[in-house]
C-alpha positions as CSV (number, residue, x, y, z in Angstrom):
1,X,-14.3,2.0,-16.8
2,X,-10.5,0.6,-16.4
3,X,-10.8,0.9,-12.6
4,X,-11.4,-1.8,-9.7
5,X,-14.3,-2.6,-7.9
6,X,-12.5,-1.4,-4.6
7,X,-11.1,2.0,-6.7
8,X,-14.8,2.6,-7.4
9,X,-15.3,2.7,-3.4
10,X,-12.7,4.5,-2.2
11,X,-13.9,8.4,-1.3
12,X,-10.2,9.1,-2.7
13,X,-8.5,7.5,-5.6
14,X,-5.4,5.6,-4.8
15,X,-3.8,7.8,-7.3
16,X,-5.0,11.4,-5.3
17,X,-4.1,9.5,-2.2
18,X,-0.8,9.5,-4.0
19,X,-0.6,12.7,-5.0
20,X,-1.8,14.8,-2.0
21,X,0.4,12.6,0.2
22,X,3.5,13.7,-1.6
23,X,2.2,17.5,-1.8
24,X,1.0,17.4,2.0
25,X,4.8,15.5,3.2
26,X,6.6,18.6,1.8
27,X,4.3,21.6,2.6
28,X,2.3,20.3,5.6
29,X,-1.0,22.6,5.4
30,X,0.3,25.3,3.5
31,X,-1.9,25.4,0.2
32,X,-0.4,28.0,-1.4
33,X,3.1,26.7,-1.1
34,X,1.9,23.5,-2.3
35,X,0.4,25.3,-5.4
36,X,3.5,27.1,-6.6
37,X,5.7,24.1,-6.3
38,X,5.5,23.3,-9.8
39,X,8.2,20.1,-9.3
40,X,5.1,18.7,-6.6
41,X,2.3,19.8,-7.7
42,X,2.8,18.8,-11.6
43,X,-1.2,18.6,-12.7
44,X,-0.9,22.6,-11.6
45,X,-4.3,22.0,-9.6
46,X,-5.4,25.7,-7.3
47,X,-4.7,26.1,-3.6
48,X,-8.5,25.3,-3.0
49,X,-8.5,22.3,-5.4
50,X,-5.6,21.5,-3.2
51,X,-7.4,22.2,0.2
52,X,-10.4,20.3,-1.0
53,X,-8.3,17.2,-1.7
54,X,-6.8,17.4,1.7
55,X,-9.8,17.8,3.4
56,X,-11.4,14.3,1.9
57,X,-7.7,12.8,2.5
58,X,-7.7,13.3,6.3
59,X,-11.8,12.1,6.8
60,X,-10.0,8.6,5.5
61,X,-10.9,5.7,8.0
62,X,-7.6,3.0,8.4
63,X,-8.8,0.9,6.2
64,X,-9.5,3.1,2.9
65,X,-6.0,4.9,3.3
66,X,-3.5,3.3,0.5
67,X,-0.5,5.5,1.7
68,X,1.4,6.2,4.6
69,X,0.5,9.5,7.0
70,X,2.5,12.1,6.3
71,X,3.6,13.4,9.6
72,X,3.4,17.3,9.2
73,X,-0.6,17.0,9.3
74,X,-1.2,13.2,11.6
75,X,-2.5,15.9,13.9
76,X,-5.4,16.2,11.2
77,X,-6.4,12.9,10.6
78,X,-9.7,12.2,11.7
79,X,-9.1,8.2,12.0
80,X,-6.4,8.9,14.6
81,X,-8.3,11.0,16.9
């Protein structure tokens, strides 16, 4: 309820793409850094809550991704390979 027909679709909410996009351009793949930095990581979610997040964020084709690539992890994402 309250969400989109295309939110619904998306493997990852606009709003997670969001959030793990401005936790991955500051930390890169370092999970636990990402966990302690209160200021970023403001819903206080675990390094593998984190990790698990990530994971579905880089399996993103072109044409689900809402955000820009951060580019400490492009090297990860599958739809550039």
């Amino acid at each position: 309820p309250g969400k989109t027909f295309a939110q619904r679709k998306l493997p990852v909410s606009i709003e997670d793409q969001k959030y793990i996009h401005k936790c991955l351009e500051l930390h890169g793949d370092d999970y636990r850094g990402m966990m302690r930095d209160s200021r970023t990581n403001d819903m206080q979610h675990t390094d593998v809550k984190l990790k698990s997040m990530a994971a579905r964020f880089y399996l993103l084709t072109k044409e689900q991704l809402r955000v820009e690539i951060p580019e400490k992890v492009r090297h990860l994402m599958a739809c550039l390979q």
